[in-house]
C-alpha positions in Angstrom: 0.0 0.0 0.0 2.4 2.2 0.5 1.5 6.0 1.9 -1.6 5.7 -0.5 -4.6 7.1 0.9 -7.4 4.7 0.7 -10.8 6.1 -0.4 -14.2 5.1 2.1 -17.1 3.2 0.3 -20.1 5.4 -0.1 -22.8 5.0 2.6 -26.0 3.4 2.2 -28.4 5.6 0.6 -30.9 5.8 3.9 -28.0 7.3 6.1 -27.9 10.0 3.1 -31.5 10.6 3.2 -33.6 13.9 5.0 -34.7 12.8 8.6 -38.2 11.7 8.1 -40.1 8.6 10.0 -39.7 6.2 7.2 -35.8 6.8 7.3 -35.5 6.1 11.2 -37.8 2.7 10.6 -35.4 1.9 8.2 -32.6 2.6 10.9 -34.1 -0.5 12.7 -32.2 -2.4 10.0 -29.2 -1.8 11.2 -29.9 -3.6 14.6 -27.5 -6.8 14.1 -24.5 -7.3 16.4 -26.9 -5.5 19.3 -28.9 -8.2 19.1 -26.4 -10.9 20.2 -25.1 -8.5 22.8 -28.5 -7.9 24.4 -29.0 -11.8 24.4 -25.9 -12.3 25.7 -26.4 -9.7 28.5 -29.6 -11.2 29.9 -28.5 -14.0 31.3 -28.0 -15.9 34.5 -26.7 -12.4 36.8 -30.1 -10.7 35.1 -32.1 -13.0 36.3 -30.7 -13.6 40.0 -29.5 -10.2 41.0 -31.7 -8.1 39.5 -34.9 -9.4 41.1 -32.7 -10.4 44.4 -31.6 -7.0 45.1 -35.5 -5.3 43.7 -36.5 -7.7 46.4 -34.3 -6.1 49.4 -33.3 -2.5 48.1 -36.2 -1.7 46.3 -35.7 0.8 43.4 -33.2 2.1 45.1 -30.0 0.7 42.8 -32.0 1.6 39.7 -29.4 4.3 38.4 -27.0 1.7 38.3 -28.6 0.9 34.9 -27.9 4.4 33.8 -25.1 4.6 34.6 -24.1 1.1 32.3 -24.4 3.8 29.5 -20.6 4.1 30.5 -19.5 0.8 29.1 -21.5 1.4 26.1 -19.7 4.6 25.6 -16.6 3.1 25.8 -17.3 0.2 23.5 -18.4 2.7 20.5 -15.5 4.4 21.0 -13.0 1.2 20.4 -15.4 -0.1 17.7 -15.4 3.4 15.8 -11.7 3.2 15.5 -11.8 -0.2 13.9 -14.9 0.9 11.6 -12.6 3.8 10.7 -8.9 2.4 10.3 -10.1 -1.0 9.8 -7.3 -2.7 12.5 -8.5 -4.7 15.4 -8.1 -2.6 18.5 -7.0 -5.1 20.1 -4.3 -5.8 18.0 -3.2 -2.4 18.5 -3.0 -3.1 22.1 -0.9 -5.9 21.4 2.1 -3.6 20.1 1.5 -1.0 22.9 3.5 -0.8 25.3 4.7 -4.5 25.1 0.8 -5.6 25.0 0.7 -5.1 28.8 -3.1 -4.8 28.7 -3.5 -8.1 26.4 -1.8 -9.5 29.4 -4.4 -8.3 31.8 -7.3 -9.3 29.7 -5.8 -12.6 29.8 -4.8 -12.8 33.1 -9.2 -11.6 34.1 -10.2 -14.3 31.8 -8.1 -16.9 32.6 -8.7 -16.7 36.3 -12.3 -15.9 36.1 -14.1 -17.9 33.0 -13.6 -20.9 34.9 -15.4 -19.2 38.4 -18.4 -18.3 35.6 -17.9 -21.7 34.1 -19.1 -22.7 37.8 -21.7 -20.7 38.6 -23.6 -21.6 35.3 -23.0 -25.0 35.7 -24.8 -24.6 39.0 -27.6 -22.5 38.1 -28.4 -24.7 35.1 -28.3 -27.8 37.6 -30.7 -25.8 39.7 -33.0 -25.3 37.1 -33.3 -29.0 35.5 -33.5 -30.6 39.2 -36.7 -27.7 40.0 -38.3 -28.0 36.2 -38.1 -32.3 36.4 -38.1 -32.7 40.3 -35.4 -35.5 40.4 -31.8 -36.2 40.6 -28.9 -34.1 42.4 -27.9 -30.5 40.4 -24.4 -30.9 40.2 -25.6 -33.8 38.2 -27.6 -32.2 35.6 -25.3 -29.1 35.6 -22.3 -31.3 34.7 -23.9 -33.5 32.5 -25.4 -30.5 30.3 -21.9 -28.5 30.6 -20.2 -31.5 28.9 -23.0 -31.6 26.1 -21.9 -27.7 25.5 -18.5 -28.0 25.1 -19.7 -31.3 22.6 -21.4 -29.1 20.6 -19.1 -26.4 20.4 -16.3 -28.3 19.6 -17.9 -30.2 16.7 -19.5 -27.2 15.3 -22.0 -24.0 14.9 -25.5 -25.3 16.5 -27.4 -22.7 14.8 -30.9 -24.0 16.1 -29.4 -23.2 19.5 -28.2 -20.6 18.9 -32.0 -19.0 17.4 -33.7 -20.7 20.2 -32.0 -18.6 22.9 -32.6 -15.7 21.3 -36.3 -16.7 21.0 -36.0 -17.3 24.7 -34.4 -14.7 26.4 -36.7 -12.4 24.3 -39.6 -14.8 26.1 -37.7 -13.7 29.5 -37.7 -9.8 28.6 -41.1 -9.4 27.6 -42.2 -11.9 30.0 -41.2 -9.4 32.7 -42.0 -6.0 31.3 -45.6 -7.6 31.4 -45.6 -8.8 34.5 -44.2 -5.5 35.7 -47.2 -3.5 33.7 -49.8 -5.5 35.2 -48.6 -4.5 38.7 -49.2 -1.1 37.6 -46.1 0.2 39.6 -46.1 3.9 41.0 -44.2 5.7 37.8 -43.4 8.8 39.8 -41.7 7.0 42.9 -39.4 5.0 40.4 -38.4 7.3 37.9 -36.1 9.4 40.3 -34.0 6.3 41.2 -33.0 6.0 37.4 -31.0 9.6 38.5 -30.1 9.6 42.2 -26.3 7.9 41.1 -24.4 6.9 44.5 -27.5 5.9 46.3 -26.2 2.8 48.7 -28.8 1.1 50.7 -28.5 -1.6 53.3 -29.8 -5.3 53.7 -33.0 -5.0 56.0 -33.3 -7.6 58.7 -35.2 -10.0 57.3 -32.6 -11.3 54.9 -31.5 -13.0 58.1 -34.5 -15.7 57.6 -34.1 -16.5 54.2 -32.8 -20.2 54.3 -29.7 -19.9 51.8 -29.4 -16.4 51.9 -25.5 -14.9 52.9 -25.3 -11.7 52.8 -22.7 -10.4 49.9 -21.8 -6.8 51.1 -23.5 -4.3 49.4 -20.7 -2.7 47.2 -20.0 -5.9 45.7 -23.3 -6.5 45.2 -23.8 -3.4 43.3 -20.5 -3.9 41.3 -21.8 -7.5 40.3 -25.2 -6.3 38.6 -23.6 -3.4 37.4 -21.2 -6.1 35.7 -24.9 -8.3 34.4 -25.3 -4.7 32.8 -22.2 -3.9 30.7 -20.8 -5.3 27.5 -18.0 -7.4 28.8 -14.4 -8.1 27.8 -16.0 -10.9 25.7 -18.6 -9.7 23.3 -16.3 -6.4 23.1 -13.5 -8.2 21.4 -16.5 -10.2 19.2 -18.2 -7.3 18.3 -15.0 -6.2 16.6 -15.5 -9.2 14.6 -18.5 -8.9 13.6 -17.5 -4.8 12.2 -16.3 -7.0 9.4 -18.9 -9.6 9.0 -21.5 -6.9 8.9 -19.0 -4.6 6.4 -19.3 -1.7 8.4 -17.4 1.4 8.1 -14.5 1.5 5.8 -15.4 -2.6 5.2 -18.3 -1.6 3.1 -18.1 -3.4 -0.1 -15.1 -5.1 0.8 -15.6 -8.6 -1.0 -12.9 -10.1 2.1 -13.3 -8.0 4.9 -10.5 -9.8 7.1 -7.6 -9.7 4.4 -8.4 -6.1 3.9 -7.8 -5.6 7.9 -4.5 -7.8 8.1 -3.2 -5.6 5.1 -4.0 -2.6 6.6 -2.6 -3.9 10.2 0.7 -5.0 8.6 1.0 -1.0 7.1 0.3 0.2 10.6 3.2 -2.6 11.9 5.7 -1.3 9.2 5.2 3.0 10.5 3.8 2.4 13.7 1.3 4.8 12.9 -1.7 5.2 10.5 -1.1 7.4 7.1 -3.3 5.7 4.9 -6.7 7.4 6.1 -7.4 10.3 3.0 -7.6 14.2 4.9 -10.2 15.1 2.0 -13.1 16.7 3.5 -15.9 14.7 1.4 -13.8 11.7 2.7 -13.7 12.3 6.3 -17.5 13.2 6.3 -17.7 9.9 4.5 -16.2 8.4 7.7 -18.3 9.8 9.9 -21.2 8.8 7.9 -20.4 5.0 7.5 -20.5 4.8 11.9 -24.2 5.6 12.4 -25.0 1.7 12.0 -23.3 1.3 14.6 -24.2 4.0 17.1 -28.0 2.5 16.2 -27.1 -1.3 16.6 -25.5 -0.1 20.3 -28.0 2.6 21.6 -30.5 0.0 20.5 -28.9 -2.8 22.7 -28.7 -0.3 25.9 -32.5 0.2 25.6 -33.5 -3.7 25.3 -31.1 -4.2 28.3 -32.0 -1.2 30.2 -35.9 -1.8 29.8 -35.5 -5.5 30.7 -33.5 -4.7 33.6 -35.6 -2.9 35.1 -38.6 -4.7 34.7 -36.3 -6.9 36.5 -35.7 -5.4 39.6 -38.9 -3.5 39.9 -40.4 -6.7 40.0 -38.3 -8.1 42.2 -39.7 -5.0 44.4 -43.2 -5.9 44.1 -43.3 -9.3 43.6 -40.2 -11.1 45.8 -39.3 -9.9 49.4 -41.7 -10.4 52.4 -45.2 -12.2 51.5 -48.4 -11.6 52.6 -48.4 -15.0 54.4 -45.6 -14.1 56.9 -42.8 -16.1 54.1 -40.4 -14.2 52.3 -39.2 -14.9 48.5 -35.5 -13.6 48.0 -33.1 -15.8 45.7 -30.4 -17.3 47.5 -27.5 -20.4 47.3 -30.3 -22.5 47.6 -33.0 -20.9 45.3 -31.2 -19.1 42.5 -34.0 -19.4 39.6 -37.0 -20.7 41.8 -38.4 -17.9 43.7 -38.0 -15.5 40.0 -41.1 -18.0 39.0 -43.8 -15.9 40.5 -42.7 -13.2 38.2 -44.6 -15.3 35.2 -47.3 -16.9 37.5 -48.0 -13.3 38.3 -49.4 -13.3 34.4 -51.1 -16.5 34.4 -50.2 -19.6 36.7 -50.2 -21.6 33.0 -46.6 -19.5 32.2 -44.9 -21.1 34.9 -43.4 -24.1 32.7 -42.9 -21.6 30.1 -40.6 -19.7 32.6 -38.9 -23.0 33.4 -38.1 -24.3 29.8 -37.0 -20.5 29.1 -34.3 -20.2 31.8 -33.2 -23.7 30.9 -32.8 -22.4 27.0 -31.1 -18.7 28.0 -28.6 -20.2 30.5 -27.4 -23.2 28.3 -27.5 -21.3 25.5 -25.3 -18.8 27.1 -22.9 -21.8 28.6 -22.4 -22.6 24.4 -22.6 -19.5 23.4 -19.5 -18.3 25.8 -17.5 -21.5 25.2 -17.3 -20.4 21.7 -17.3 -16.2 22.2 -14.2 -16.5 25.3 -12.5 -19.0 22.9 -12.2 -16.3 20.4 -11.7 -13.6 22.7 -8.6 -15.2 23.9 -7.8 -15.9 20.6 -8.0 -12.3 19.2 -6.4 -11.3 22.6 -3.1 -13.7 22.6 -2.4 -14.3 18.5 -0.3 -11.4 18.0 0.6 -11.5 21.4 1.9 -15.1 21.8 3.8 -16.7 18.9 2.9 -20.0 19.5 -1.1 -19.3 19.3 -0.7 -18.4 15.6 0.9 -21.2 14.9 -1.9 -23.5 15.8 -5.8 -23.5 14.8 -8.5 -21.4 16.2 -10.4 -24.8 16.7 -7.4 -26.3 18.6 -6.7 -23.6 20.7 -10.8 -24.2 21.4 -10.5 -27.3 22.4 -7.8 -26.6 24.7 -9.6 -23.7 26.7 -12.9 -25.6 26.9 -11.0 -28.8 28.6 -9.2 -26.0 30.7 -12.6 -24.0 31.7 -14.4 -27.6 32.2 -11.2 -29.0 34.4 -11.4 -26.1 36.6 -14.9 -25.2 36.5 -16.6 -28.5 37.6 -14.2 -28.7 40.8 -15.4 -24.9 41.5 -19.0 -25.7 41.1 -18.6 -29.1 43.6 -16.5 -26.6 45.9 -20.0 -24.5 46.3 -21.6 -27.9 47.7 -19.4 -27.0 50.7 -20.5 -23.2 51.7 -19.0 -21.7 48.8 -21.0 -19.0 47.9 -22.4 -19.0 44.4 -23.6 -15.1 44.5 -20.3 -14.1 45.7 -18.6 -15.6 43.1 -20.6 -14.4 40.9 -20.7 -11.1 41.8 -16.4 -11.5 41.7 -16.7 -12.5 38.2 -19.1 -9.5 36.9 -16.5 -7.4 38.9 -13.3 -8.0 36.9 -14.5 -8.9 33.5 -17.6 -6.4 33.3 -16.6 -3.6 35.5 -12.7 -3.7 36.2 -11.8 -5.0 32.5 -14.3 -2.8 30.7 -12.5 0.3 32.9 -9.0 -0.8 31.7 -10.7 -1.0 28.6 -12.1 2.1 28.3 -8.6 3.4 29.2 -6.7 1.8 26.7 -9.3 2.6 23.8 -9.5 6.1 24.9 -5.6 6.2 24.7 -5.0 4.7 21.4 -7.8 6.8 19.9 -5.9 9.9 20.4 -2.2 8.6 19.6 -2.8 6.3 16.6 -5.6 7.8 14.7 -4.7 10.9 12.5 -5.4 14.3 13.8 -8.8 14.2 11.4 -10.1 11.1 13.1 -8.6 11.6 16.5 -11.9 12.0 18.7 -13.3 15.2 19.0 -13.2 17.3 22.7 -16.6 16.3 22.8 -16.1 12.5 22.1 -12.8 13.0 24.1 -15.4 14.1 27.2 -17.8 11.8 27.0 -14.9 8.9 26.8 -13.9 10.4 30.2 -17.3 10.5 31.5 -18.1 6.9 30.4 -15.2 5.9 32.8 -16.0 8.1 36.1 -19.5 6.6 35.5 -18.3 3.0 35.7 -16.2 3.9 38.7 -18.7 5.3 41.2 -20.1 2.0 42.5 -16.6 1.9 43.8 -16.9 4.7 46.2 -19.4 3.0 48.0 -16.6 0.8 49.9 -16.0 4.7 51.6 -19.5 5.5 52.5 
């Protein structure tokens, strides 16, 4: 290539068109790689802490869904530098700075895939034993885990993968009408969404929930808020998927991921990016070509935001002390049970439908993660490591689903023993949703403004709001202080 400026495909013809309502329907198209993210997100932590802490904190811990808008932030940012150079971020990181923040990525991963490994094992034993009323969890958990990893290994299980999808949507809307029919007080919970740094305390009755330990309250909050973000895992797959969906300056590109290692191998020869045209018509071309993916995200944060919180809220009306002196709170003991009365509160026929769609979301997020870590390491460690690049992506598969399996199934028999599965859980969301995404955001907002050319450098604005996105994701933290 040379110092030949490339020149940016021309936009699709409804991101060119005046604002009207037909135009912004059409931007509904765009909603592609958000979709997996959102499906991904609700999962397992959605569906025990967010009702769990609705049930003992009420509304208060609602802003810690607005504040996720952080990590959202923070992944536009890394994947409109990809969209716009066309190199992995995450490459880049590997020839920063000796790839020191590869090294933590793999370092979160490594230690705490197999802890998540764990917990899903057990909540998905949890669920079979309640749903078929026979046989010991660690049993089914096990047994379904191994069936997993069989299906990753030999392939793509696209009914699977449609099935969740069909599920967890059956989850969302499940609640938000659940939470409708309540008719909640609109005025009392809108505020919460805005009073950031709000820490409430366990109320006494927790103390006679059978099960229940009490996680302490900062690392509760820094657990959901980790259910919330877009983790170290679909981050690094979403910048995949720039290419699969030809975004940005892959529009048109007939091989998306030769175009990329090309470009990547300039960037390795300079050590900086020259190829990126400083024509006005092109760099307004640029800018153009990201709106797909500011759509596909800010439509993702609404889906997760809005099932969130019909989450919790429910939680708050539905869990927590019963009219007939009982109380409904999920625990070690519990974790999917209790959340039933969220779809009885419907009809009592949607029960088993609840059941069969837990089963589907959390396996289908056990599969789903084998294969999204696998190539999250991957993309971490090839240029990284020498000797990952010199084997196959499905090797090096194989390998971390015998190493997440060998690890995770003596973790999940661990929790037989008072380990608990909420704090561990809660650990997990921690480093790779909160912690990682912060060192992240850090990194991206870094390379942004050193790499890219002055033209495509983020603006003061962009520059802000980067910094924003990060305080955001910090402030659970000062609750240890309070």
């Amino acid at each position: 290539m040379s110092d030949k400026k490339i020149k940016f495909p021309t936009p699709d013809k409804v991101l060119l068109e005046k604002p009207s309502l037909k135009k912004y329907l059409k931007y509904l198209l765009f909603f592609g790689p958000g979709a997996i993210v959102a499906s991904m997100t609700i999962g397992q932590g959605q569906l025990i802490l967010g009702p769990q802490i609705g049930a003992w904190a009420g509304f208060t811990l609602l802003w810690l869904i607005t504040i996720n808008i952080g990590s959202y932030i923070i992944a536009y940012i890394s994947f409109r530098f990809t969209a716009l150079s066309g190199i992995s971020i995450i490459d880049v990181f590997a020839k920063t700075k000796k790839g020191l923040l590869n090294w933590v990525f793999l370092i979160i991963m490594l230690i705490f895939l197999p802890v998540f490994t764990a917990t899903i094992i057990t909540t998905l034993g949890q669920t079979l034993t309640w749903t078929f009323g026979f046989g010991h969890y660690l049993l089914w958990g096990i047994s379904f885990a191994l069936l997993a990893a069989t299906l990753v290994i030999i392939g793509r299980y696209k009914l699977l993968e449609y099935t969740q999808a069909f599920f967890v949507a059956v989850l969302g809307i499940g609640a938000i009408i659940s939470v409708i029919l309540i008719k909640p007080d609109i005025f009392e919970i809108i505020p919460n969404f805005f009073l950031i740094g709000n820490t409430p305390s366990y109320p006494s009755w927790v103390d006679l929930v059978e099960g229940f330990k009490k996680t302490p309250v900062p690392l509760v909050m820094l657990g959901y808020l980790g259910t919330l973000t877009i983790t170290l895992v679909p981050i690094v797959g979403y910048l995949g998927w720039i290419k699969v969906k030809r975004w940005g300056i892959f529009k048109d590109k007939k091989n998306p991921d030769e175009f990329s290692q090309e470009l990547f191998e300039e960037f390795e020869k300079k050590k900086k990016i020259t190829y990126l045209p400083d024509d006005k018509k092109e760099i307004k071309k640029a800018k153009t070509l990201l709106k797909p993916l500011l759509i596909d995200l800010a439509l993702a944060f609404l889906i997760v935001s809005i099932v969130s919180a019909a989450y919790m809220i429910a939680g708050k009306y539905l869990l927590g002390p019963q009219p007939d002196g009982s109380y409904l709170l999920p625990s070690d003991v519990n974790l999917i049970k209790e959340q039933a009365v969220i779809f009885s509160n419907i009809a009592a026929w949607l029960k088993p439908l609840y059941q069969v769609s837990v089963f589907f979301a959390i396996f289908g997020t056990m599969y789903a993660g084998f294969e999204a870590a696998a190539r999250m390491l991957y993309e971490t460690s090839k240029n990284l490591i020498s000797g990952v690049r010199k084997i196959s992506y499905r090797k090096f598969m194989i390998y971390l689903v015998i190493y997440l399996l060998g690890l995770g199934i003596p973790i999940a028999i661990s929790m037989l023993y008072g380990v608990s599965v909420i704090l561990l859980l809660s650990l997990t969301l921690l480093f790779i949703g909160v912690i990682g995404v912060i060192i992240y955001g850090i990194g991206t907002l870094y390379i942004n403004q050193k790499v890219l050319p002055k033209e495509y450098k983020l603006g003061k604005i962009g520059l802000f709001l980067g910094i924003v996105a990060i305080i955001l994701l910090c402030v659970p933290f000062l609750s240890f202080f309070i």
